[in-house]
C-alpha positions as CSV (number, residue, x, y, z in Angstrom):
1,X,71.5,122.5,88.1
2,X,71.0,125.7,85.8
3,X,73.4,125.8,82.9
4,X,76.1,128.5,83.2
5,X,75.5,131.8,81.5
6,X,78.7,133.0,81.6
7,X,80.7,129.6,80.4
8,X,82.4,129.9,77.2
9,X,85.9,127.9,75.7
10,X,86.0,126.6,79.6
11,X,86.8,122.6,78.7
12,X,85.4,120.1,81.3
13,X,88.5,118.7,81.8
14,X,90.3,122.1,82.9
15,X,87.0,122.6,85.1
16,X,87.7,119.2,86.7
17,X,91.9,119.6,87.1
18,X,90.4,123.4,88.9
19,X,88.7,121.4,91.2
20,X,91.4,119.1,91.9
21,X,93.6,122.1,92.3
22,X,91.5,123.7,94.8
23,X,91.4,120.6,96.6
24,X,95.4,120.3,96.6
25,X,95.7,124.2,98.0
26,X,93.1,123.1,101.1
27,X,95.4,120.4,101.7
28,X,98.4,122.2,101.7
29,X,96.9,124.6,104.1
30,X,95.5,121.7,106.2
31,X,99.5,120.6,106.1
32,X,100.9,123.9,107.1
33,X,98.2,124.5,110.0
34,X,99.6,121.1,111.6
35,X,103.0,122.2,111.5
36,X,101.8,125.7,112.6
37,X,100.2,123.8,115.6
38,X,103.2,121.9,116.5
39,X,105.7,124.3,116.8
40,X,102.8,125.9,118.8
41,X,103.2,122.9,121.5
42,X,104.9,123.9,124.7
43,X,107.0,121.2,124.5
44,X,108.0,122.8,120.9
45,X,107.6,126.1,122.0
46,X,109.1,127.7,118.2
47,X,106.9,130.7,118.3
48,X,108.7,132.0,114.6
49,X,108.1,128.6,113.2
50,X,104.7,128.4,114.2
51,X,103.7,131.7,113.1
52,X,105.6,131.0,109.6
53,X,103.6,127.6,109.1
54,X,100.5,129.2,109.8
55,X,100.8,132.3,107.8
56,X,101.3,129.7,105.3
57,X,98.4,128.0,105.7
58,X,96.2,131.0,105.4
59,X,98.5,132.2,101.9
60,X,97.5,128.4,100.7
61,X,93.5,128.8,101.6
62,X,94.2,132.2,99.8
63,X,95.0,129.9,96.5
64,X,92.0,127.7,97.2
65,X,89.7,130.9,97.2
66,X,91.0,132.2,93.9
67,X,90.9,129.0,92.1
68,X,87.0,128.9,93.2
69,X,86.3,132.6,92.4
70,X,88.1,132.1,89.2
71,X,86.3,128.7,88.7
72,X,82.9,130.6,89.2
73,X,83.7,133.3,87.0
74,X,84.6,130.9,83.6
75,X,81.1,128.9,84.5
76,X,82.4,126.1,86.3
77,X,81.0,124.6,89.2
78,X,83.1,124.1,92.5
79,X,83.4,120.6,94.1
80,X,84.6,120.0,97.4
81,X,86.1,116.8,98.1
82,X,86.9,115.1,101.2
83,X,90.9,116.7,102.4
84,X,93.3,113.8,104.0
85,X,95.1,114.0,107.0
86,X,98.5,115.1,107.0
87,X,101.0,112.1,106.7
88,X,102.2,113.0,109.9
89,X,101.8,115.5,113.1
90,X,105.1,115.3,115.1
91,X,107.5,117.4,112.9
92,X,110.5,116.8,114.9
93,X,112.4,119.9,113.9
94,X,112.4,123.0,112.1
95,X,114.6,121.1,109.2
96,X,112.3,118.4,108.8
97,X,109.1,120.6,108.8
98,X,110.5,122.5,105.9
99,X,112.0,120.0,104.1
100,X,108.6,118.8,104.3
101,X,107.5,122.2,102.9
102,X,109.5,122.5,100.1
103,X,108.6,119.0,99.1
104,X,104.6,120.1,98.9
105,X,105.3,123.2,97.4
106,X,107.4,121.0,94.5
107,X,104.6,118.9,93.8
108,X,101.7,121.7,94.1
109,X,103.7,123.7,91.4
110,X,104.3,120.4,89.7
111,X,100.2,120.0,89.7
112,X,100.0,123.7,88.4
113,X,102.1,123.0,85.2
114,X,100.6,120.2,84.9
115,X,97.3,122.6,85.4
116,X,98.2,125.0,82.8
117,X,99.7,122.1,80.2
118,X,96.0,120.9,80.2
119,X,94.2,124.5,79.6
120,X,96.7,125.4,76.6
121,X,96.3,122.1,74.8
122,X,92.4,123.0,75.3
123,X,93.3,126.2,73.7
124,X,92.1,128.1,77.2
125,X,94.2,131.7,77.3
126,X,92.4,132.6,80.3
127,X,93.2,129.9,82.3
128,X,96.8,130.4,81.2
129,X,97.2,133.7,82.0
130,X,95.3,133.3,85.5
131,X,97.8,130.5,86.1
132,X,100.6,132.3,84.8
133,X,99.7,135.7,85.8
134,X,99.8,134.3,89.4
135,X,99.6,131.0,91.3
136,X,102.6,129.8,88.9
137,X,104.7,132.8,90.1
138,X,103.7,132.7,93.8
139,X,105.2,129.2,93.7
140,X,108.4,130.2,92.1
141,X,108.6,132.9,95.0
142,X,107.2,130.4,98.0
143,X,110.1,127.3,96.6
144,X,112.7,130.1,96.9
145,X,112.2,131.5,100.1
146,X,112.0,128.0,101.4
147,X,115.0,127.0,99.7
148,X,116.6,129.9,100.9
149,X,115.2,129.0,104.6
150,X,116.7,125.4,104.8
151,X,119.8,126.6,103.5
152,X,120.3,129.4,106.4
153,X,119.0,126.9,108.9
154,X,121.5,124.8,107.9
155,X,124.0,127.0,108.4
156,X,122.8,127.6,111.7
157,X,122.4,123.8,112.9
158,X,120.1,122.3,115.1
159,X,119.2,122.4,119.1
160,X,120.6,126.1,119.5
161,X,120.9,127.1,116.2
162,X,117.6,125.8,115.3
163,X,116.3,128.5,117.7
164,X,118.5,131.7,117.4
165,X,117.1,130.9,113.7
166,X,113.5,130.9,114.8
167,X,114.0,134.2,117.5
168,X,115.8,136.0,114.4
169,X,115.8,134.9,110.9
170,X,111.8,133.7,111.1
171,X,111.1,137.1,112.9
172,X,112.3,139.2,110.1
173,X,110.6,136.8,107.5
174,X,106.9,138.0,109.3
């Protein structure tokens, strides 16, 4: 492999925790495409939860391509690893699928801090800012709006309630 032209103050251990990273978002969009999919299920049949879950999954495998575009542009070298399985694929309900969500969202932002810890104690501003500047704020945004999601839908309730909240509240969320 050619050395990097373009690599400069780019430590190999933020290059690795990038990789990681990028990993993580795949799996997070691997997570929210199997909930997409279930409320997909005619026995489900949540359209607003499905299309929610999904649109989630293509905002995480939007995370995954900026980490590798901004991994290519310090001089790093993107590795793929192998992406496991969601812990489960029966979601049972709305509730569960997003307390679910707001769980991975915790621990992705958790990874991120953790992410941008290791480039400032490599003295790496531009892997600061590009963390700061946005995947750290997009998380504060995406924990909020789940948040903000369990707390209406448990408001609402289950059985019924659980799908007035899908036809309405997930419809104006699109």
């Amino acid at each position: 492999m050619a050395d990097s032209k373009v690599r400069q103050n780019y430590h190999e251990q933020c290059e690795a925790a990038i990789n990681k990273q990028i990993n993580r978002e795949l799996y997070a969009s691997y997570v929210y495409l199997s909930m997409g999919y279930y409320f997909d299920r005619d026995d489900v049949a949540l359209a607003g939860f499905s299309k929610h879950f999904k649109d989630q999954s293509a905002e995480e495998l939007t995370h995954a391509e900026k980490l590798m575009k901004f991994q290519n542009k310090r001089g790093g070298r993107v590795a793929f690893y192998d992406i496991p399985p969601p812990e489960k694929d029966d979601w049972e309900s709305g509730m569960e699928a997003l307390k679910a969500a707001l769980a991975l969202e915790t621990s992705v932002n958790q990874d991120l801090l953790k992410l941008r810890q290791l480039a400032e104690d490599h003295n790496d501003p531009q892997t600061c800012d590009f963390l700061d500047n946005g995947l750290l704020q997009q998380q504060i945004e995406e924990i909020k709006q789940i948040g903000d999601f369990i707390t209406s839908l448990e408001r609402a309730g289950g059985g019924l309630g659980q799908y007035i909240y899908d036809k309405t509240e997930l419809a104006e969320n699109k």
